[in-house]
C-alpha positions as CSV (number, residue, x, y, z in Angstrom):
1,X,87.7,-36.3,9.1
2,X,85.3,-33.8,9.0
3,X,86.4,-29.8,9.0
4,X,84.7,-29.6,12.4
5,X,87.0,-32.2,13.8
6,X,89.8,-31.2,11.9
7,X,89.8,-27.9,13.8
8,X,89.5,-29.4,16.8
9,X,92.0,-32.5,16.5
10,X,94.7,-32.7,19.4
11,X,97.7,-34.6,18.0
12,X,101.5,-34.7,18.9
13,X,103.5,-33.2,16.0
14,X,108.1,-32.8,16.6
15,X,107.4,-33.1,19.9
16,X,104.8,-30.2,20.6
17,X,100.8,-30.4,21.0
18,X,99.4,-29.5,17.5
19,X,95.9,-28.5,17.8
20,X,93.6,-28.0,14.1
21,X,97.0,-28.0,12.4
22,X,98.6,-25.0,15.0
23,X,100.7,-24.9,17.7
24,X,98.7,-25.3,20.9
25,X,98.9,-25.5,25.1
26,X,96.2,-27.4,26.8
27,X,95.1,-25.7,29.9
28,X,92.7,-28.2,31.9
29,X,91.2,-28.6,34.9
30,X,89.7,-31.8,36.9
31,X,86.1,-31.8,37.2
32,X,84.1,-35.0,37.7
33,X,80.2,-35.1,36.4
34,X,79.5,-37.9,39.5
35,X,80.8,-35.3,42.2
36,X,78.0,-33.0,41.1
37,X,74.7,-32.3,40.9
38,X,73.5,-32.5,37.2
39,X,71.6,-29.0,37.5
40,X,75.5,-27.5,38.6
41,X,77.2,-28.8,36.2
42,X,76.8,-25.9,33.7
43,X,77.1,-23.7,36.5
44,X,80.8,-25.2,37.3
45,X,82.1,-25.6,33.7
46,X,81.3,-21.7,33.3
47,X,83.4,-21.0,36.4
48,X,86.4,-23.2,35.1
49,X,86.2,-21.2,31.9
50,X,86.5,-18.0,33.3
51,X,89.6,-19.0,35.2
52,X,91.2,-19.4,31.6
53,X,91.0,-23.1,30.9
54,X,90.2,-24.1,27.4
55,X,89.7,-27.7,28.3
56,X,88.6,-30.3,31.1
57,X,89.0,-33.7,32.0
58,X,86.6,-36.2,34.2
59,X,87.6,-39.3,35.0
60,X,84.9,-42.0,34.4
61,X,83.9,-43.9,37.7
62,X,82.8,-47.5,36.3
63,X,81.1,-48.4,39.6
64,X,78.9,-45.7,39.2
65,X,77.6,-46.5,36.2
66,X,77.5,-50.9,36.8
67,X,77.0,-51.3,40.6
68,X,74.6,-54.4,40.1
69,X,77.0,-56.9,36.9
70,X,75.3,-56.2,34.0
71,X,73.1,-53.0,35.5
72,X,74.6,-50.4,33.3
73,X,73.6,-46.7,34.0
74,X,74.4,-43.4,31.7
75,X,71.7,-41.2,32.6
76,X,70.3,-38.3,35.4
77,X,73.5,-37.8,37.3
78,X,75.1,-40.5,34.9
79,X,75.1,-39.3,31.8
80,X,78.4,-39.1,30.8
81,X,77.2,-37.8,27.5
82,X,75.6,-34.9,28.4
83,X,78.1,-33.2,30.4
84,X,80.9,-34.1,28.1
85,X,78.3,-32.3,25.4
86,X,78.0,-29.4,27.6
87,X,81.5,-28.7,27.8
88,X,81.6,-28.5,24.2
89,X,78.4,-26.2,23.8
90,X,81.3,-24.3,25.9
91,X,83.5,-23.6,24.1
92,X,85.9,-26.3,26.1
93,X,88.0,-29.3,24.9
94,X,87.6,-32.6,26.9
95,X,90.1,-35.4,28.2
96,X,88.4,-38.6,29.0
97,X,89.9,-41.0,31.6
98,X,87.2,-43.8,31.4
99,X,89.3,-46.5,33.9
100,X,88.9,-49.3,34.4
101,X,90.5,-48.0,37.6
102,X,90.9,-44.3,38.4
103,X,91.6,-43.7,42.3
104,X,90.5,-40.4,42.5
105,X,89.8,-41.4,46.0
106,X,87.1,-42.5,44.8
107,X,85.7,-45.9,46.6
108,X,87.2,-49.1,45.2
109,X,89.3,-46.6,42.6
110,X,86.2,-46.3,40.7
111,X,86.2,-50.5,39.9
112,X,82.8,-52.3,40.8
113,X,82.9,-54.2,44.4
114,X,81.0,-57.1,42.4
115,X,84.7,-57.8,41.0
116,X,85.3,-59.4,44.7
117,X,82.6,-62.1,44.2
118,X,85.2,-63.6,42.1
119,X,87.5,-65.9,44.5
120,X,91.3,-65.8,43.0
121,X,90.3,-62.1,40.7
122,X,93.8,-60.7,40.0
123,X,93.1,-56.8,40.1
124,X,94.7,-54.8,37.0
125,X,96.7,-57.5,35.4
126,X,96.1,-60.0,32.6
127,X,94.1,-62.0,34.8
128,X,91.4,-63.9,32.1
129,X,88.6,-63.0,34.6
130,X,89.4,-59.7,35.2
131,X,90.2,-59.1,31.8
132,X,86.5,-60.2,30.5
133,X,85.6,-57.6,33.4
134,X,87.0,-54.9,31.9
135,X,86.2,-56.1,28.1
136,X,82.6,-55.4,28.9
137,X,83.1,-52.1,30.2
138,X,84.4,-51.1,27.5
139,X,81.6,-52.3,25.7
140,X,79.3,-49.9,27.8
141,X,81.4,-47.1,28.1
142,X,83.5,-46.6,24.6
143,X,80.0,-46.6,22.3
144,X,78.8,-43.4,24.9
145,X,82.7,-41.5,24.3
146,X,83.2,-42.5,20.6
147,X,80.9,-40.0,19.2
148,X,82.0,-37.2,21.0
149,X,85.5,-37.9,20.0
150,X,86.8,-34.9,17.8
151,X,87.3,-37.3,14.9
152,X,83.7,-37.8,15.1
153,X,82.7,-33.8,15.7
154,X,82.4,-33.5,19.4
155,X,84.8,-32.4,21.8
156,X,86.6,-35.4,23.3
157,X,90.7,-34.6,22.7
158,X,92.1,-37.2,24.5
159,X,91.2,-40.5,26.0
160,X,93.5,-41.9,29.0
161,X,95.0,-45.6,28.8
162,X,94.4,-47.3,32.6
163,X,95.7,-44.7,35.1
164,X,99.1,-44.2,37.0
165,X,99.9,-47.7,36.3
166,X,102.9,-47.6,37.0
167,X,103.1,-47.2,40.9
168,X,100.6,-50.0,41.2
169,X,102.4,-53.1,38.7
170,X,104.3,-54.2,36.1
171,X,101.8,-56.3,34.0
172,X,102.6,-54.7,30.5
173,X,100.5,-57.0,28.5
174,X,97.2,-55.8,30.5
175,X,98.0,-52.4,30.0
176,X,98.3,-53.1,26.2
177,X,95.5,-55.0,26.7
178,X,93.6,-51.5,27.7
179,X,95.2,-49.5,24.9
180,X,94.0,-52.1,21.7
181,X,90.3,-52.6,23.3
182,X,90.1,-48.4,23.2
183,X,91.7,-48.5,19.6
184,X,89.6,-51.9,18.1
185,X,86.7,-49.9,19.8
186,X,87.2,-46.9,17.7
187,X,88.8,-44.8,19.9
188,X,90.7,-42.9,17.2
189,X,92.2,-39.1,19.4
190,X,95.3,-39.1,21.2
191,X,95.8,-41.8,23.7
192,X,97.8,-41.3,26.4
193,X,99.0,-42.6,30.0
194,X,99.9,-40.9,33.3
195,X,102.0,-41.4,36.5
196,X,103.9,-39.9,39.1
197,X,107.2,-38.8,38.6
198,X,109.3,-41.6,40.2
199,X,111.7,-43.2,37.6
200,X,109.9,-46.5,37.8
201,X,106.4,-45.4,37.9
202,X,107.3,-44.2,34.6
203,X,109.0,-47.0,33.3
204,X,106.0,-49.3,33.9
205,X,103.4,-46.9,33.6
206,X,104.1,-46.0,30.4
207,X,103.4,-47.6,26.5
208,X,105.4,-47.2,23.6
209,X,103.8,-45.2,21.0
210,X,101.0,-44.1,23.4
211,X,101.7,-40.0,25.2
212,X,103.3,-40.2,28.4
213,X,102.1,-37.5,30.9
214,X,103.6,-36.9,34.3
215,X,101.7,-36.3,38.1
216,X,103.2,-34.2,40.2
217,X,102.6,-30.9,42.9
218,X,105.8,-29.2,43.0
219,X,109.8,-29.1,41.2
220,X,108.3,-29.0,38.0
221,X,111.7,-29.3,36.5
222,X,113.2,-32.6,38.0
223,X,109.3,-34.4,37.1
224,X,110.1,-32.7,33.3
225,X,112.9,-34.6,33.7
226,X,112.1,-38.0,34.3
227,X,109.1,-37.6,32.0
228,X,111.7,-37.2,29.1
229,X,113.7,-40.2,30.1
230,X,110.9,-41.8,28.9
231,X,109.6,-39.6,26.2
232,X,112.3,-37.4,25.0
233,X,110.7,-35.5,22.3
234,X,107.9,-33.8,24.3
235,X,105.7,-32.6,24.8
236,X,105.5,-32.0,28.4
237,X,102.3,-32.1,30.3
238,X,101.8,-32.8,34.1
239,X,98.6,-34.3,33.7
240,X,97.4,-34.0,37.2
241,X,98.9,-30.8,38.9
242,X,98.0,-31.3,42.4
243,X,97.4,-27.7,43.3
244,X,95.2,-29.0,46.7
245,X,94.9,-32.1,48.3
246,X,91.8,-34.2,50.2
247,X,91.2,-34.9,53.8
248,X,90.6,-37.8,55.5
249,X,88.5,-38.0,59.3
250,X,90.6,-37.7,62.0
251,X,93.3,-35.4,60.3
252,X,94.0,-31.8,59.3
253,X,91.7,-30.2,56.8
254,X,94.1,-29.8,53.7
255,X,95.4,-26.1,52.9
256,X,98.2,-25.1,49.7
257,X,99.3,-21.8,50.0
258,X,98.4,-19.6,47.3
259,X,101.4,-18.1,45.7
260,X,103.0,-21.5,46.2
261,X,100.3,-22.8,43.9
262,X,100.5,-19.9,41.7
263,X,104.3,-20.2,41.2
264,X,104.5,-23.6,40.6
265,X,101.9,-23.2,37.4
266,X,104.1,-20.1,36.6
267,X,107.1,-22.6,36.1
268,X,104.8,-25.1,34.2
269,X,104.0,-22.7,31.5
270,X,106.9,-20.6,31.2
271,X,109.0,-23.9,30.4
272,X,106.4,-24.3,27.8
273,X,104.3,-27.1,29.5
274,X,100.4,-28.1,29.4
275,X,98.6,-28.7,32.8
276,X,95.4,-29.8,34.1
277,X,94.9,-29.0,37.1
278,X,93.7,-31.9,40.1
279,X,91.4,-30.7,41.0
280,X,89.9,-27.5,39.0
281,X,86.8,-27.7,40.7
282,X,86.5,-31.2,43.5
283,X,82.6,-31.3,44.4
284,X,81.3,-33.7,46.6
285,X,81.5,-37.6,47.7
286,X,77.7,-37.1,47.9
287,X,76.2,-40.7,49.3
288,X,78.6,-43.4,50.2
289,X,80.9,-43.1,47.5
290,X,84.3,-42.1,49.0
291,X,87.1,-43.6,49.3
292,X,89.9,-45.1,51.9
293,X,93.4,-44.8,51.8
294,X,96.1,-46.7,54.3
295,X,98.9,-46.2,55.2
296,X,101.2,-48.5,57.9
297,X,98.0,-51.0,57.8
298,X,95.6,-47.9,59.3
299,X,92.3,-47.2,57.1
300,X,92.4,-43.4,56.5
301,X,88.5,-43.2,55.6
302,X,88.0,-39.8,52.9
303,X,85.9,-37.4,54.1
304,X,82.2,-36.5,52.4
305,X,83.8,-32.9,50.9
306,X,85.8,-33.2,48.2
307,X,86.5,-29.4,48.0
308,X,90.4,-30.2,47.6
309,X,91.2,-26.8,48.4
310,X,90.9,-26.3,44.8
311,X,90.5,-23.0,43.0
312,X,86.4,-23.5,42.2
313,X,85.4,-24.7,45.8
314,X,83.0,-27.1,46.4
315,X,79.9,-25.3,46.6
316,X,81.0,-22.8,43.7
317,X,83.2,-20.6,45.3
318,X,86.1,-18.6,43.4
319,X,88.6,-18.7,45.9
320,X,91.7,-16.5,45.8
321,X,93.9,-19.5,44.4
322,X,91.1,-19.2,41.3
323,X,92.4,-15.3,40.7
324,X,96.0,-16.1,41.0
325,X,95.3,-18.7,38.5
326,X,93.4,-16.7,36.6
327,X,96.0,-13.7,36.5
328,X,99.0,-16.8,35.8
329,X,97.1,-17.8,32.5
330,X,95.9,-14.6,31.3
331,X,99.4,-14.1,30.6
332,X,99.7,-17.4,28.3
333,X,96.0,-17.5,27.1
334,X,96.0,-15.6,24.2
335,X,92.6,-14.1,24.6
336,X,90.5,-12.3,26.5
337,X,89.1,-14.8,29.4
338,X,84.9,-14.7,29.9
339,X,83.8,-13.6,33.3
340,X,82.6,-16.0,36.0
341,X,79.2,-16.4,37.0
342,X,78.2,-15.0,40.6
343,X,78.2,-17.0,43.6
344,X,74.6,-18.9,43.9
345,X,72.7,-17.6,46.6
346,X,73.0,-19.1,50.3
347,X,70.2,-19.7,52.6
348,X,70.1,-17.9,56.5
349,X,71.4,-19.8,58.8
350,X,68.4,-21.6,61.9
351,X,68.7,-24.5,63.9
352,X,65.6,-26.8,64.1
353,X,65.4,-29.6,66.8
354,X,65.0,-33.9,65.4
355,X,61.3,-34.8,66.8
356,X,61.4,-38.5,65.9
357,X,63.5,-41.6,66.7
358,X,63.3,-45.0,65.8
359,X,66.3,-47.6,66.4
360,X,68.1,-49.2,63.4
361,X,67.3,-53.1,65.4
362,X,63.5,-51.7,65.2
363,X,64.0,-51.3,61.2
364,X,65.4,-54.3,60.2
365,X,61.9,-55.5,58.1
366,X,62.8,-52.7,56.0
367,X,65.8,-54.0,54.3
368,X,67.2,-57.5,52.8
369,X,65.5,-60.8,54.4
370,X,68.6,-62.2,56.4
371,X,70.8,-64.8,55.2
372,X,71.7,-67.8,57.2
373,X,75.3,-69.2,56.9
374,X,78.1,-71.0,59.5
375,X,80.0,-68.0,59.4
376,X,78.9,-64.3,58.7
377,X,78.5,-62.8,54.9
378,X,80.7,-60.7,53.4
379,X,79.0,-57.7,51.8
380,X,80.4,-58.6,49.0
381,X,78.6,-62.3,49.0
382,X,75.5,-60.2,50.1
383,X,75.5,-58.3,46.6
384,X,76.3,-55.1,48.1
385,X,78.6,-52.6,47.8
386,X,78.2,-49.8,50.5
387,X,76.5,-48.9,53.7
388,X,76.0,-51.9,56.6
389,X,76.2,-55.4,57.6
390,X,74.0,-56.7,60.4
391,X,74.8,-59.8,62.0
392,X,73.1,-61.8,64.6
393,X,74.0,-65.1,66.3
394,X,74.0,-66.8,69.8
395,X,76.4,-68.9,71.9
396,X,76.6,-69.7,75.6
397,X,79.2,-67.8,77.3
398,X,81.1,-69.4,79.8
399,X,80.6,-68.5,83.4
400,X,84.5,-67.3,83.8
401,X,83.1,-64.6,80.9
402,X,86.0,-64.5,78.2
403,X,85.9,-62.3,75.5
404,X,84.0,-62.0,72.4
405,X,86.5,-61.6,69.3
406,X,85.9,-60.5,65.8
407,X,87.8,-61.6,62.7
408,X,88.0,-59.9,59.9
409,X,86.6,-56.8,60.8
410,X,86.1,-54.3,57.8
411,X,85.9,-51.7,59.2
412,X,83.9,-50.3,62.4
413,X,81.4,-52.3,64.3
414,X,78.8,-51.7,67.0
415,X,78.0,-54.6,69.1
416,X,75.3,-55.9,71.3
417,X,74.1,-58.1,73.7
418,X,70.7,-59.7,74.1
419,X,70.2,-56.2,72.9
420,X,72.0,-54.0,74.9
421,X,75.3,-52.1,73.8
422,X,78.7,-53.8,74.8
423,X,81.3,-51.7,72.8
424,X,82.8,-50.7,70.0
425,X,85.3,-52.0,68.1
426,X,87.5,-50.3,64.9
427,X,89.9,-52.0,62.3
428,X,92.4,-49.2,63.1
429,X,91.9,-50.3,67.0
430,X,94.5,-52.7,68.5
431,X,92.5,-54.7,69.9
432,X,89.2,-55.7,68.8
433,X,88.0,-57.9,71.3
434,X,85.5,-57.4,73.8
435,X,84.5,-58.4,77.5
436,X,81.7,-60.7,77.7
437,X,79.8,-61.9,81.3
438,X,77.7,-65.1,81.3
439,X,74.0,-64.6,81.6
440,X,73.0,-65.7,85.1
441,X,69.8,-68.0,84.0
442,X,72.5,-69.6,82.0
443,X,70.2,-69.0,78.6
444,X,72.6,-68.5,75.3
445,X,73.6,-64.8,74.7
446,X,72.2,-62.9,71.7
447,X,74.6,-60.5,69.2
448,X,73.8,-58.3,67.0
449,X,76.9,-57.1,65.1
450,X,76.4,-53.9,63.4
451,X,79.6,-53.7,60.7
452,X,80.6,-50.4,58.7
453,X,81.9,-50.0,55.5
454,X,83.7,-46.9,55.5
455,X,84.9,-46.8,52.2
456,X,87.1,-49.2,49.9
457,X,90.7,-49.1,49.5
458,X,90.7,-46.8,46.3
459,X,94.9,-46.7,46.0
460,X,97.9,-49.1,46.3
461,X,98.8,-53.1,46.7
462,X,96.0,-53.3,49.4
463,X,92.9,-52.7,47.0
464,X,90.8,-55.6,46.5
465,X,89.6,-55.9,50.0
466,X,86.2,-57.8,51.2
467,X,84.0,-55.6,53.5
468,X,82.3,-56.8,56.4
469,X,82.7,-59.5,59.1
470,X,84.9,-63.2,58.5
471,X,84.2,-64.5,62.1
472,X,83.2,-64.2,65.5
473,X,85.0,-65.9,68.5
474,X,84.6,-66.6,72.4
475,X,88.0,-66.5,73.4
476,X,89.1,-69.2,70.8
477,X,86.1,-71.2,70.0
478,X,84.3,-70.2,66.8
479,X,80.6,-69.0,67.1
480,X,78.8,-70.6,64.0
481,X,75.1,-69.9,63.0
482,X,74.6,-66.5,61.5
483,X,72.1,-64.4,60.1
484,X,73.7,-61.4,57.8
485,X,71.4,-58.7,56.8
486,X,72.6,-56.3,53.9
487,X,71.4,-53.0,55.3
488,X,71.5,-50.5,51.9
489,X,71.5,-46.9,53.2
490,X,71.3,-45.6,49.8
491,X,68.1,-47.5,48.6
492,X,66.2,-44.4,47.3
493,X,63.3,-45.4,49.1
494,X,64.6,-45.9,52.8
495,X,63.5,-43.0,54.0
496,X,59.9,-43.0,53.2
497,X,59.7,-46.2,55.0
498,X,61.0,-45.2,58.3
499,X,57.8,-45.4,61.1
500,X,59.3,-42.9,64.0
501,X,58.4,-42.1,67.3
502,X,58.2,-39.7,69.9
503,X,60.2,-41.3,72.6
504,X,64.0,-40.6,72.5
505,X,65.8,-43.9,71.6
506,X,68.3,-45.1,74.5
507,X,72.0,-44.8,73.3
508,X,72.7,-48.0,74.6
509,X,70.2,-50.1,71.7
510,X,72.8,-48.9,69.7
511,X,72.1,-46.7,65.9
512,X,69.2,-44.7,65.9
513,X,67.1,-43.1,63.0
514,X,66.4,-39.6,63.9
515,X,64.1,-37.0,61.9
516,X,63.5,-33.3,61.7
517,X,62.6,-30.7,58.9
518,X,63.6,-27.0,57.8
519,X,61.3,-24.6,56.3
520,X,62.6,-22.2,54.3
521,X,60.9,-19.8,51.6
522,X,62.9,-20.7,48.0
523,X,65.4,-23.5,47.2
524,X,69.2,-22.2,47.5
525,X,72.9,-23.4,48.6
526,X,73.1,-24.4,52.3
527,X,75.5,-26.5,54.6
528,X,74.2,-28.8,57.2
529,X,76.2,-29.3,60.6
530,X,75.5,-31.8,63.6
531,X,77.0,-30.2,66.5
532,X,76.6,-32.8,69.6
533,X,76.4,-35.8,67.1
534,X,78.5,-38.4,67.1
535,X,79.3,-40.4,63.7
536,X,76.5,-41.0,61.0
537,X,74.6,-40.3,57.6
538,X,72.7,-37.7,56.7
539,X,69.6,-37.9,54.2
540,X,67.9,-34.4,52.8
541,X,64.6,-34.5,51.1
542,X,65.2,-38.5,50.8
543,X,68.8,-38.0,49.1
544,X,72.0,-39.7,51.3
545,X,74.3,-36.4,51.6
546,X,76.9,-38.5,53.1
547,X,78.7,-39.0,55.8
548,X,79.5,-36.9,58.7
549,X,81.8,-37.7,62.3
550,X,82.3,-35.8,64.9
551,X,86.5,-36.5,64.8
552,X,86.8,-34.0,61.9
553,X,87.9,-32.6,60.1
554,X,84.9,-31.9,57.9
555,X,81.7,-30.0,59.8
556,X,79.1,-29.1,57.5
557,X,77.9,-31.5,54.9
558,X,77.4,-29.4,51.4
559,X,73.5,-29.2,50.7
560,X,73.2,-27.8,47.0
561,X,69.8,-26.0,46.0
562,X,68.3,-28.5,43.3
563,X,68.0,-30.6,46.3
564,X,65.9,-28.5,48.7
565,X,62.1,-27.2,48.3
566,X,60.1,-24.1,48.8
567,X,58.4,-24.9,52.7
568,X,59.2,-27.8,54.7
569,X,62.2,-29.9,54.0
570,X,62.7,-33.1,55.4
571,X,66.2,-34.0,57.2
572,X,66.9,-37.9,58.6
573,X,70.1,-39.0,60.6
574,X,71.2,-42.3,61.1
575,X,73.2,-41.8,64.6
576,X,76.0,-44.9,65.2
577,X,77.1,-43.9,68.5
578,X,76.1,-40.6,70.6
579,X,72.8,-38.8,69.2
580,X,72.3,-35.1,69.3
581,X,69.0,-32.8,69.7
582,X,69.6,-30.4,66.9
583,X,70.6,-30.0,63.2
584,X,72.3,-26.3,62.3
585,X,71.5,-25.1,58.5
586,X,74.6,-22.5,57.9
587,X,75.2,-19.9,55.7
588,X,79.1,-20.6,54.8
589,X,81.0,-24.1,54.8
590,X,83.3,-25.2,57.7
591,X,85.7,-27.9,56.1
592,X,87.6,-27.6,59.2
């Protein structure tokens, strides 16, 4: 071991955090590299320092970086390396949780939706197929951590062993499995695991020999407690303090009162604990990358904003939950804390009015050539992980009308007739049939069945599902003969493509393209809202901010500057349901 790394070596000595030989407290904060834009992360890491923290932690979102098997990405907004070297330039240490799963409502729990090709795939066990999965990720991603472990000079502390294990299985061999591929990889810092604070969560979340951190949000003493059931020595470290929470569409934008949040890190480090906060600073689900949670069988889609009420906001702000933290560690730090950079500027607000429309049926040259099956294809079966499934067939429908079914359905769909809208339908829905009438000339009806992924299943015993459409029924005879299009909102090059017109598309053919563009005099932060929209995606300057819907609670989409240009700007909506006439450019974020 060099002297560099020697000085910066975490370890566990009687019990305590030894750091470089001395007694030490890590104070971290959540930050992920993929929520950001590249140009901010400097920006954001200098903001968690001033708030006192003297490390971070990202997790490492392996679908990010392999969404094609075999494809494997670490540079631009993946480069792992470089932001884990900027920390360090920093002055920061830095915890690495590099999967294979991580939640994080993150889609899929950051594991690749190509996993779901396989059959019988056992998710997170000792499954052979998924273990050769996970094998070559860790091919990929331990050569781009090992040298910036400490041991090797850089500024990696800590590596994390799976994550919260224990309130997903009980499969101890694969999570030993995990621990010796880091170790005969050359992972040689502190490993460790981490899981919520319920007495079995712990029990088979947890490896011997390897540091056992605790999750929790609040009564820091009874999760203390169960942590040392299984780890009696110490140290104690709540490895994800959830100091905010998400949101998902349709609920309550997430608030944590500040003094509550204050005092609750107060009783973490007075009792002599290390945190990391979740989330220091949450960013963005920037494309189509978020998550879904359920709950009673409902889909609770994530939002786009992953601001998480956390104390660095999503678009940079210090919030007054950052001061009370601030003025909390101050008091355990040690040393004088560096100021925080200012708030990037904002652009003024204007509204500027979409001129051009084209509907998605008019567009479908522009993606995948269909592919022909009895039944319709999965996305997964498509090679695709997010955005939409189009799916046309024909059938006669019987002059007493019946109703058109559809099985399977994951997880919104917009469908048609001979190419006019009948209806909607939504997993969450109870009922997701739909009226059909017979054609009078007695010719076979036309569908097009538009199906929307909103976001994989990123926690629990339900993750592992297959997106898009099983089958289609009249009443209770199977429609066979299908086309299935992949339709792959984030291909870079979408945009450009698009041919619009000046005629306002009719609602009723169902999605429409729209386009518009801002001019502005110099690049800064701005949020975008839809007022009189419906649900869709939004693209700036060719780059999918995500998702918006007009249920809430989210209401501007976060627009950072590196993606905006002196002079005209170019803005395109993909409308599902009820289109507007305007887009809003704010000053301030509305999160709802």
């Amino acid at each position: 071991m060099t002297d560099a790394a020697g000085a910066r070596h975490l370890e566990v000595r009687d019990g305590a955090f030894s750091r470089g030989g001395e007694s030490h407290r890590v104070i971290s904060g959540a930050i992920h590299y993929f929520r950001i834009h590249p140009d901010l992360w400097e920006d954001r890491l200098r903001r968690l320092a001033a708030m006192g923290l003297n490390t971070i932690e990202t997790y490492v979102a392996w679908n990010f970086h392999e969404r094609v098997r075999g494809e494997i990405d670490f540079t631009g907004p993946r480069d792992l390396a470089q932001f884990v070297t900027l920390a360090g330039d920093l002055g920061l240490d830095v915890i690495v949780r590099p999967g294979p799963y991580i939640c994080a409502e993150w889609d899929f729990g950051g594991l690749p939706s190509w996993l779901m090709t396989e059959p019988d795939i056992a998710l997170r066990t000792s499954d052979p197929v998924f273990l050769a999965a996970v094998d070559a990720w860790f091919d990929a991603v331990v050569p781009v951590i090992q040298p910036l472990l400490t041991t090797a000079g850089g500024p990696v502390v800590a590596v994390q062993v799976e994550n919260e294990y224990g309130s997903y299985g009980d499969d101890a061999a694969y999570l030993e499995h995990c621990r010796k591929g880091l170790l005969d990889r050359g992972v040689d810092v502190l490993l460790f695991t981490s899981d919520g604070p319920g007495p079995d969560w712990l029990d088979n979340g947890t490896i011997p020999g390897v540091l056992a951190t605790v999750n929790f949000g609040s009564r820091t003493d009874e999760a203390f407690t169960e942590l040392r059931k299984v780890q009696p020595a110490g140290p104690d470290m709540v490895m994800e303090y959830w100091n905010g929470w998400f949101d998902h569409w349709g609920e309550p934008h997430h608030v944590r009162d500040v003094d509550d949040a204050a005092g609750v890190l107060e009783d973490v480090l007075r009792a002599g604990g290390s945190v990391n906060f979740y989330m220091a600073h949450g960013g963005t689900n920037f494309g189509l990358w978020s998550g879904c949670n359920v709950e009673d069988g409902k889909l609770q889609p994530t939002v786009t904003s992953y601001d998480y009420d956390a104390a660095v906001g999503e678009a940079g702000e210090l919030t007054p939950k950052f001061h009370a933290f601030r003025e909390v560690i101050s008091r355990y730090a040690g040393s004088e804390l560096p100021e925080a950079p200012p708030l990037p500027p904002r652009l003024a607000p204007q509204a500027v009015e979409v001129d051009g429309w084209v509907a998605l049926l008019d567009t479908l040259d522009l993606f995948d050539k269909p592919v022909a099956g009895a039944v319709p294809k999965s996305m997964e079966a498509l090679g695709q992980d997010h955005g939409l499934v189009h799916y046309r067939g024909s059938a006669l429908v019987p002059l007493d009308g019946r109703t058109l079914e559809l099985d399977g359905l994951a997880d919104r769909a917009t469908v048609l007739v001979d190419g006019a809208l009948l209806g909607r339908v939504d997993r969450n829905g109870e009922s997701h049939s739909l009226p059909l009438t017979a054609r009078p000339d007695g010719a076979r009806t036309t569908f097009d069945v538009i199906v929307e992924n909103q976001g994989r299943i990123n926690f629990g015993a339900a993750i592992g599902e297959r997106k898009g459409l099983q089958g289609v029924r009249i009443a209770h005879r199977n429609v066979h003969g299908w086309e299935s299009t992949a339709i792959r909102l984030d291909d870079p090059s979408l945009t450009d493509r698009l041919d619009f017109g000046d005629a306002v598309v009719d609602a009723a053919r169902g999605p429409v393209f729209a386009k518009g563009a801002i001019d502005i005099d110099a690049p800064a932060d701005g949020f975008l809202a839809l007022p009189g929209w419906g649900k869709g995606f939004l693209w700036l300057n060719g780059t999918l901010l995500g998702r918006y819907w007009g249920i809430g609670p989210q209401v501007t989409l976060y627009a950072p500057a590196p993606l905006w240009r002196s002079g005209s700007n170019d803005l395109i909506i993909l409308e599902m349901e009820q289109p507007g006439t305007e887009v809003e450019l704010r000053g301030e974020p509305d999160l709802g």
